[in-house]
N, C-alpha and C positions, 0 to 999 in steps of 0.2 A: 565286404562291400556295404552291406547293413550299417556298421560304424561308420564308416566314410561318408555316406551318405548321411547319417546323423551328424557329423561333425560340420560340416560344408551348411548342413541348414542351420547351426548354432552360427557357425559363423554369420552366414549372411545373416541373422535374427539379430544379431548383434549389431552388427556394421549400419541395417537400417529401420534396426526401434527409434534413433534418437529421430528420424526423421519422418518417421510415422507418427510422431510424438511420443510413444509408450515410453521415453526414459526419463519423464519431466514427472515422475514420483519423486518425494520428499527423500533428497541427498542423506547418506547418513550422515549424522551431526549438526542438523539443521534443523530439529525438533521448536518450532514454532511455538507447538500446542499450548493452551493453558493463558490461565489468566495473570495480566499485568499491570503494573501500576506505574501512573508517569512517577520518576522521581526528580521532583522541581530543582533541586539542589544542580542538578546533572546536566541537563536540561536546557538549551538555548530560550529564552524568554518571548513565546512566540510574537507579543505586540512589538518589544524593540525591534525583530528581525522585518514584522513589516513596514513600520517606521524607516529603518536604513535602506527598505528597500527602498521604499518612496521619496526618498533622498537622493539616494543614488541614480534617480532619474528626474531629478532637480524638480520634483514636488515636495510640499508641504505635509507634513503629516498634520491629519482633522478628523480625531476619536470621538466627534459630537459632543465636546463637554464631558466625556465618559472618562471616569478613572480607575486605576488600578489592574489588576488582571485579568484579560478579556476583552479591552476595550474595545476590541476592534471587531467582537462579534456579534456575530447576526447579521441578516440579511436576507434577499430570496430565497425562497425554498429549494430553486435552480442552485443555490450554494453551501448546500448545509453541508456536504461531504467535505468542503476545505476547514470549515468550523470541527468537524468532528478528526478530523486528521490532526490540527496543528491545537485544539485546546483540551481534547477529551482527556482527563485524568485516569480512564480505565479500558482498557485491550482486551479482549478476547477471542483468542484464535483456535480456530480447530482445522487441521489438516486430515484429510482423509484420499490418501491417493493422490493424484493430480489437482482436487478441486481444493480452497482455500476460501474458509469463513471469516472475515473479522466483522466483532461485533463490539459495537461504541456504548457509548452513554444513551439513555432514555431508549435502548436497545436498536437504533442504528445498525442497519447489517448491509455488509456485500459480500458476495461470492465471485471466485472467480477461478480458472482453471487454468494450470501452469506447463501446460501439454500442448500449447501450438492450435486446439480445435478453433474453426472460425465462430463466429458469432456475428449474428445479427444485429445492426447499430437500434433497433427501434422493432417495437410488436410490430408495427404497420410493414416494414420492413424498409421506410424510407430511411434519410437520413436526417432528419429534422432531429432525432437526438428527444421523441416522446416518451420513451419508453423507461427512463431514469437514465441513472449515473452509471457507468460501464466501465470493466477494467479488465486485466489478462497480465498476466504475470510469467516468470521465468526464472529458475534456479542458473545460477551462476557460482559454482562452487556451492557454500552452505550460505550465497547470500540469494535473499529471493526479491527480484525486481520485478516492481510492479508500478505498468503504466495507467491511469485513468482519463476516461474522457466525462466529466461534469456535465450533470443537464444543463450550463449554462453556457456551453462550448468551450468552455479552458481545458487545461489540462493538468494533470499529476505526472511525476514522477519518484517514486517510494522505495528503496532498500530495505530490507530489514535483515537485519544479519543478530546472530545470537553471541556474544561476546565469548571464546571461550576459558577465560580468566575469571573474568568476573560473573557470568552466566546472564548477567544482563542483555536484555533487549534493544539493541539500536538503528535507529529507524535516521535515515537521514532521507529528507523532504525538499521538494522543490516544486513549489504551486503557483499557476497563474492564472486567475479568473478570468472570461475575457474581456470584461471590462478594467480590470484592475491595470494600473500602469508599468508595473515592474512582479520578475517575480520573485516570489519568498523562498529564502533559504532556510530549512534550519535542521536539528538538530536532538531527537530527543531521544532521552534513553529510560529504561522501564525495568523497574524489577519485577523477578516472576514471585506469584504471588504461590502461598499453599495452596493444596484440593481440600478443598471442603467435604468433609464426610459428612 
């Protein structure tokens, strides 16, 4: 009776972790962790992708006189998170359980949690969007998708998937500011870097 009783609660523990969120820990072979580095060779060229964007919706591209790589960055503080997604040349991710650190250039960080918990849009608890940039993720097989909403009301849309051929990191991105007129697609991949001792 004791067994059956134990089997019956594995089951039902089973059947509804994924829905209590407890099964949105780090899939195996999806190991994230660790540090990465864009490799530009690989890599969609983030200015041309927004240029084609801005094309493909029958504007002009105008980098202010700005040339070469990056031209198209900067801007409000409301949008530094699409800057640090589509130009940062260095990753670092630490996964611990459900929750999920990336941390950019000039030490840039967000967290967020891949388990379904709700979150509050704003400290106030309004939605005016004062509180920063905000995001929530979800494993998908060994790929982990992750939605963002920007302090400046646009939105993110982020994959990252670990290659398992080439062990490479591949991030495919889809960002629209809300003022910007189209959005950007692109495409970047990342080798994992050593651990430093």
């Amino acid at each position: 009776m004791h067994i059956l009783s134990s089997g019956i609660a594995l089951i039902l523990w089973m059947l509804l972790a994924p829905q209590w969120g407890w099964a949105q820990s780090t899939p195996a072979g999806s190991d994230l962790y660790g540090s990465w580095a864009l490799n530009l060779k690989e890599s969609d060229d983030p200015d041309k992708k927004i240029e084609r964007a801005i094309r493909d919706v029958g504007g002009r591209p105008d980098a202010d006189g700005k040339r070469g790589r990056g031209r198209y960055k900067g801007g409000p503080k409301e949008q530094e998170i699409y800057d640090h997604l589509i130009y940062d040349e260095t990753l670092y991710i630490i996964q611990g359980g459900p929750e999920v650190q990336m941390v950019y250039a000039d030490g840039f960080a967000r967290s967020f949690f891949t388990d379904g918990r709700g979150r509050t849009v704003s400290a106030s608890g309004s939605s005016s969007g004062d509180a920063g940039d905000f995001a929530f993720g979800a494993w998908v097989g060994n790929t982990l998708n992750v939605e963002a909403k920007p302090r400046d009301g646009g939105w993110t849309q982020e994959s990252y998937t670990v290659d398992p051929v080439t062990g490479q990191l591949r991030v495919l991105l889809k960002l629209k500011p809300l003022l910007f007129p189209a959005v950007v697609e692109a495409l970047l991949v990342y080798d994992r870097q050593p651990v430093k001792k």
